[in-house]
C-alpha positions in Angstrom: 168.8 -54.9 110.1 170.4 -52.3 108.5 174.1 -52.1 107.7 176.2 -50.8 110.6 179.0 -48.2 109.1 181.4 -47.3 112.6 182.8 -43.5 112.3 185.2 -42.0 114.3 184.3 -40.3 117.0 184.0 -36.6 115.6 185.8 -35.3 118.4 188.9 -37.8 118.6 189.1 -37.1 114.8 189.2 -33.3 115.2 191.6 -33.6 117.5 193.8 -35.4 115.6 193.6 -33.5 112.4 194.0 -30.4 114.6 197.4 -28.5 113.7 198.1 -27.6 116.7 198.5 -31.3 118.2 201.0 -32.1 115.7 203.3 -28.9 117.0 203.2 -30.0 120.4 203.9 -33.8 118.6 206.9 -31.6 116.7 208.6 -30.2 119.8 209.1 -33.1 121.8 210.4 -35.2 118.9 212.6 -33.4 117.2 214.6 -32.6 120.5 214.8 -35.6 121.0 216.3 -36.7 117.7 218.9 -34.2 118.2 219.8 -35.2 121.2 220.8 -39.0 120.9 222.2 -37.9 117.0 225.7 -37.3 117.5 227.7 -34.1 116.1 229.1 -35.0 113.4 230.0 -31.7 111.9 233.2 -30.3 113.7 234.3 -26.5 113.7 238.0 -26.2 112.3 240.2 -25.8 114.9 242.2 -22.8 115.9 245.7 -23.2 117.5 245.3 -20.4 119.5 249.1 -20.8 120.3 250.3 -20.1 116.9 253.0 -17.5 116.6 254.3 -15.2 114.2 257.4 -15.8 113.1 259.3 -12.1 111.8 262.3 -12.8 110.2 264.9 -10.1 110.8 267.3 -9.3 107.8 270.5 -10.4 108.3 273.3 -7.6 107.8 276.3 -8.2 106.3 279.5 -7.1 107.2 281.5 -5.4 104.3 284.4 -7.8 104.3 286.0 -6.4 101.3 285.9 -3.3 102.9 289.2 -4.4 105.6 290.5 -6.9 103.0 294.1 -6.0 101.9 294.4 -3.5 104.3 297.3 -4.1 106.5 297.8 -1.8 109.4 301.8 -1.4 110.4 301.5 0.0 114.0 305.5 -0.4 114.1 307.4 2.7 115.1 309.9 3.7 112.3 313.7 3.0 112.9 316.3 5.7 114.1 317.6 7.5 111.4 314.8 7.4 108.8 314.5 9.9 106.5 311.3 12.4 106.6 310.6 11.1 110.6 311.2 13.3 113.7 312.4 12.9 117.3 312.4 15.0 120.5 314.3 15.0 123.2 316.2 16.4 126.4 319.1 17.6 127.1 321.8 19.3 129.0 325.5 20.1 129.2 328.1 22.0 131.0 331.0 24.1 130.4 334.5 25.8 131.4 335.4 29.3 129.7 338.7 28.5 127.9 340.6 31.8 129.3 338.9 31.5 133.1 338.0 28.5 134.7 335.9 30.4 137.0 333.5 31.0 134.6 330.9 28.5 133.8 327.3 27.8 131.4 324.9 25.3 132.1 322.2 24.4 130.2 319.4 22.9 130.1 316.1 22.3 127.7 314.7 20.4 124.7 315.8 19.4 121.2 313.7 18.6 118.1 315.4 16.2 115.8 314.9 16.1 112.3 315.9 13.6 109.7 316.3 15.2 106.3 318.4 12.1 104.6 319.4 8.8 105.8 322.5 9.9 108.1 321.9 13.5 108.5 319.5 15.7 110.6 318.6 19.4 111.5 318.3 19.8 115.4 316.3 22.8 117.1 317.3 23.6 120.8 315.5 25.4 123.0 317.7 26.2 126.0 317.5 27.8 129.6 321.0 29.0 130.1 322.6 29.8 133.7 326.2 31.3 133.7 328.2 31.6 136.7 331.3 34.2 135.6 333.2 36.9 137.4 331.8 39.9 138.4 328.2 38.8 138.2 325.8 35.6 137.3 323.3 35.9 134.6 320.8 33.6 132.8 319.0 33.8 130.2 317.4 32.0 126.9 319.3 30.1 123.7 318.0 28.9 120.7 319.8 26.9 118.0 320.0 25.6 114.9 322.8 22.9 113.9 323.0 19.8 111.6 324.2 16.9 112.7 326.2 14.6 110.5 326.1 10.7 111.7 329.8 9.6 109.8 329.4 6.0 111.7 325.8 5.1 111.4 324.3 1.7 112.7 320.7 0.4 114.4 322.6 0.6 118.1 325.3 2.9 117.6 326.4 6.3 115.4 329.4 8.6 115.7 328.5 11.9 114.6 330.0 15.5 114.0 327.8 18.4 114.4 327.9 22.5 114.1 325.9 25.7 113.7 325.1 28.7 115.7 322.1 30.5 117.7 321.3 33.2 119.2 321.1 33.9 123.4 319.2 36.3 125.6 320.6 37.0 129.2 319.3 39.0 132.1 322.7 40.8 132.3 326.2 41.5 129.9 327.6 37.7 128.9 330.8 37.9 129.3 330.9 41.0 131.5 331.8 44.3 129.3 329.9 42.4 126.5 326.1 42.6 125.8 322.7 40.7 127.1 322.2 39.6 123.4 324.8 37.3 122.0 325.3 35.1 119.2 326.2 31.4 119.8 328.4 29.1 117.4 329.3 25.7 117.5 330.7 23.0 116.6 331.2 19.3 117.8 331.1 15.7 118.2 329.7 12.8 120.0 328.2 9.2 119.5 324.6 8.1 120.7 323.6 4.7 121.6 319.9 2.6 121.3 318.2 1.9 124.1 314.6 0.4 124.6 311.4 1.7 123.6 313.3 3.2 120.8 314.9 5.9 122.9 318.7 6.8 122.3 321.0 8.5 124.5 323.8 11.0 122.9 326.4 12.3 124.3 329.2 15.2 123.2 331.7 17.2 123.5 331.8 20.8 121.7 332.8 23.9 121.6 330.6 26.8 122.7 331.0 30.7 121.9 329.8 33.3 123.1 329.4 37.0 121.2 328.0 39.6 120.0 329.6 39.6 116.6 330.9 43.3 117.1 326.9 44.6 116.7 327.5 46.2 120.6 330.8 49.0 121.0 332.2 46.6 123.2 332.6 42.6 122.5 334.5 40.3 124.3 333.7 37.3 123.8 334.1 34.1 125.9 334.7 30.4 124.7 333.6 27.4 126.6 334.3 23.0 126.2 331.0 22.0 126.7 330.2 18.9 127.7 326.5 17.6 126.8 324.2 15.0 127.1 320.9 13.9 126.6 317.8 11.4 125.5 315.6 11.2 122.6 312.9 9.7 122.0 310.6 8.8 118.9 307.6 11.4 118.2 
């Protein structure tokens, strides 16, 4: 007999040489080996709640600027020298020679302390005079220093004088003239009070002329009796 040699089928062989058999062999497996092969390769993770932080630059306050400084909001005492005062005042008066004839007046004073115990006043004065044979009033300004002899924190005794001049709507004293000079001279004490206020209060003597400028002058002299409040500025 002769020898027997099996072969494989030629078809069965073709088939499995065949490239395309092993693709469709290649896409099933290989799914399938990815599927049960876990992930082992992880993506880094982003903490999607991450904030940025901005740091804001601190300022600092210029302490050196204020240090040493030290602010006196103290008012200065009576009676200091260089400082100023206003205040109000008023009086009244009796002509020496007619006691029918009166002044009163009425108005503010500006106080000014050139030394320690002494001062330079400014009045400005609305003046009403009551006399025989016809009222009149009119404006007075003066000028007088003020001497306090008897100084203290709650009490002073001082003398005063000086002069000023005065505008009236008619003659002062009648048979005189509208415009008039005005010395005088005084004295009177003042007194502290609170808030730094002091009340003064005077006696003086008041004159009244034209100092023979007019063809006529007459003259009238009056003890005036004043009062009044000042206060710090």
């Amino acid at each position: 007999m002769g020898s027997f040699e099996e072969k494989p089928a030629p078809m069965l062989a073709e088939k499995w040489r065949s490239p395309p058999f092993f693709s469709r062999i290649r896409r099933m497996i290989i799914p399938l080996i990815l599927a049960t092969t876990p992930l082992t390769t992880q993506l880094p993770s982003i903490n999607t709640s991450a904030t940025l932080a901005f740091e804001q630059p601190v300022e600092e306050s210029d302490a050196t600027a204020t240090e040493g400084v030290d602010i006196d909001n103290s008012v200065l005492a009576w009676g200091t020298p260089d400082t100023w005062r206003w205040g109000i005042v008023g009086g009244y008066g009796k002509d020496v020679k007619d006691s029918d004839n009166s002044l009163t007046t009425v108005g503010l004073e500006f106080e000014y302390f050139a030394e320690d115990d002494l001062s330079i006043d400014l009045g400005f004065l609305f003046m009403d005079v009551d006399q025989v044979g016809g009222g009149a009033n009119g404006f007075n300004f003066t000028l007088q220093l003020r001497w306090h002899a008897v100084k203290r924190d709650d009490f002073s005794f001082f003398l005063e004088g000086g002069a000023g001049m005065l505008r009236t709507s008619e003659n002062v004293p009648i048979g005189g003239s509208k415009f008039n000079f005005t010395p005088q001279a005084g004295f009177g004490c003042s007194f502290a009070m609170n808030n730094d206020a002091r009340w003064l209060i005077g006696l003086r003597w008041h004159h009244i002329s034209n100092a023979n400028t007019y063809d006529t002058n007459p003259g009238r002299d009056s003890w005036q009796l004043w009062t009044g409040i000042s206060f710090p500025f």
